[in-house]
Structure formats: structure tokens, C-alpha cells
C-alpha positions as CSV (number, residue, x, y, z in Angstrom):
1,X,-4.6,-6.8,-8.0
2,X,-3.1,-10.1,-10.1
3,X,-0.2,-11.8,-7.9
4,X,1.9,-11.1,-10.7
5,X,2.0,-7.1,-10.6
6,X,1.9,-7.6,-6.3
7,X,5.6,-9.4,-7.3
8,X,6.8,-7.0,-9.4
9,X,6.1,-3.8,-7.0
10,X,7.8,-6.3,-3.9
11,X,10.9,-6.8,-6.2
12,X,11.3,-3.7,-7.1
13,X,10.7,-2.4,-3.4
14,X,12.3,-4.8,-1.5
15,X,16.0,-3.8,-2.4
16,X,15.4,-0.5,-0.8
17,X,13.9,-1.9,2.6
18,X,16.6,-4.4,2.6
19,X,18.8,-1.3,2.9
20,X,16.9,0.6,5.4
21,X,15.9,2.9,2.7
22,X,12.4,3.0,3.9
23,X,11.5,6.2,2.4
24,X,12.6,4.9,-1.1
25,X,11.1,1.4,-0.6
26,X,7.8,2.7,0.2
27,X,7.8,5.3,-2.1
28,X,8.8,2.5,-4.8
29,X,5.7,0.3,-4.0
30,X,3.0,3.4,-3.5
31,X,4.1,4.2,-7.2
32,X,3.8,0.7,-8.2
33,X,0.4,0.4,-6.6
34,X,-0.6,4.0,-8.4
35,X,0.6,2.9,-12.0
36,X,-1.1,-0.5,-12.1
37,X,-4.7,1.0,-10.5
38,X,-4.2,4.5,-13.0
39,X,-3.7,1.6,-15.9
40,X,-6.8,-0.4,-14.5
41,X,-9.0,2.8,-14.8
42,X,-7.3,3.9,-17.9
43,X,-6.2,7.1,-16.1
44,X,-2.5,8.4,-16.5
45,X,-0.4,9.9,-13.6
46,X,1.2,13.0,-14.4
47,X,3.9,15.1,-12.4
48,X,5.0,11.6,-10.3
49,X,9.2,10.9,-10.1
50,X,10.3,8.2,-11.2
51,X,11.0,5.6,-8.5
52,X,14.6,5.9,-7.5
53,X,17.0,2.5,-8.4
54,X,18.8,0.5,-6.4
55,X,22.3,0.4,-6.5
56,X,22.1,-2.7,-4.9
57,X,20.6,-5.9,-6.0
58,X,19.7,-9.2,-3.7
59,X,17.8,-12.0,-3.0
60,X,14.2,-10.5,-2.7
61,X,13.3,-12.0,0.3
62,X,14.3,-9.7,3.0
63,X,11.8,-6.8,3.4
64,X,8.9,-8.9,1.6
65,X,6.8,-9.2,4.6
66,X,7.0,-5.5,5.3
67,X,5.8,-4.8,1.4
68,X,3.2,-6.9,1.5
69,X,1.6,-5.0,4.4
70,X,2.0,-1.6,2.5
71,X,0.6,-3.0,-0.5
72,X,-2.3,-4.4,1.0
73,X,-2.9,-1.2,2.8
74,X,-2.5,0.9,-0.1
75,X,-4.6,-1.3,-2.6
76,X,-7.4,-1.5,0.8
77,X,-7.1,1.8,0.8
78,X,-7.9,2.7,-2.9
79,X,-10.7,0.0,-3.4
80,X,-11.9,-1.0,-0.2
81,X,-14.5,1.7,0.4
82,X,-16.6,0.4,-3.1
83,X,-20.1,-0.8,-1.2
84,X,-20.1,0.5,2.0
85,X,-23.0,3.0,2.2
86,X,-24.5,4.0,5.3
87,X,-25.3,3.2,9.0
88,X,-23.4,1.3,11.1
89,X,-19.6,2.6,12.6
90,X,-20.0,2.6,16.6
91,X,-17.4,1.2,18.9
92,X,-13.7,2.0,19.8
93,X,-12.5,4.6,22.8
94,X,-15.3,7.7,21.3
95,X,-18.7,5.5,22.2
96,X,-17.0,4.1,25.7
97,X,-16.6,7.9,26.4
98,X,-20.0,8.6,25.3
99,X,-21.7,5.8,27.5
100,X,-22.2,3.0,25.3
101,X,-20.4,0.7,27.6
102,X,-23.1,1.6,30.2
103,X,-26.1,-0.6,28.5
């Protein structure tokens, strides 16, 4: 996703987290995230509300960190599984359980 579009979705986002409005803020940047893969893949969302506006504007500093994170996560989310076919997995609390921290 081109820096450009991840600024946009932060500005328009990061009023709302600013505010404590995290339901609004995050729902702000999942839509941003949605409309700019649904334009990548020439798909259109349908049946999507608009993403509320902020009554208040601001310096767009204050909740970039935490929009960052969700964008990333979202955009991992979405493409991150392309290429991963396959074997492997293993590890974490399941396989200590199962004895594969006996070898």
C-alpha cells in the first residue's frame, strides 16, 4: 500500500483516536484500508457507512502510532497469506502440551 494512501487513512483516523473515539477511529481506517484494496482489485464495496467526521480537527500526530499498527494489521491481514502453502506451523503452548518440548 503506497505511503501516500497509509497518510490519508492516518489523517483521517487520527482525529477520532485523539478523542478517545476508538470505535470511530478504527472503523475510519478499516474503511480506508477496504476502499483502497476494493480499488486495487477493481472490486466495489456495497452496503459500507460512510466513515463518521470529526467534529474536531488537530495536529495529526497524536494517535498516529496506534493507526499505524491497525493498518498494518489490517493490510497483513488481507495480503499476507499470498504464498504460504503448506507444512510447517508447530510451536506455541498446543505442541509443549503435546510433548514437543520433550525431544
Amino acid at each position: 500500500m503506497p505511503d501516500g494512501k497509509l497518510g490519508e487513512i492516518r489523517d483521517r483516523a487520527t482525529p477520532f483516536l485523539r478523542a478517545n473515539d476508538y470505535s470511530a477511529g478504527l472503523y475510519t481506517a478499516d474503511l480506508g484500508v477496504a476502499q483502497v484494496a476494493a480499488a486495487a482489485h477493481g472490486v466495489a464495496l456495497t452496503g459500507v457507512p460512510a466513515a463518521a467526521r470529526s467534529a474536531r480537527g488537530g495536529d495529526p500526530t497524536g494517535g498516529i502510532v496506534i493507526a499505524i499498527i491497525v493498518v498494518i494489521a489490517i493490510a497483513a491481514s488481507l495480503f499476507g497469506g499470498r504464498g504460504r502453502r503448506g507444512g510447517g506451523g508447530g510451536g506455541g503452548v498446543g505442541s509443549f502440551f503435546a510433548g514437543g518440548a520433550a525431544r
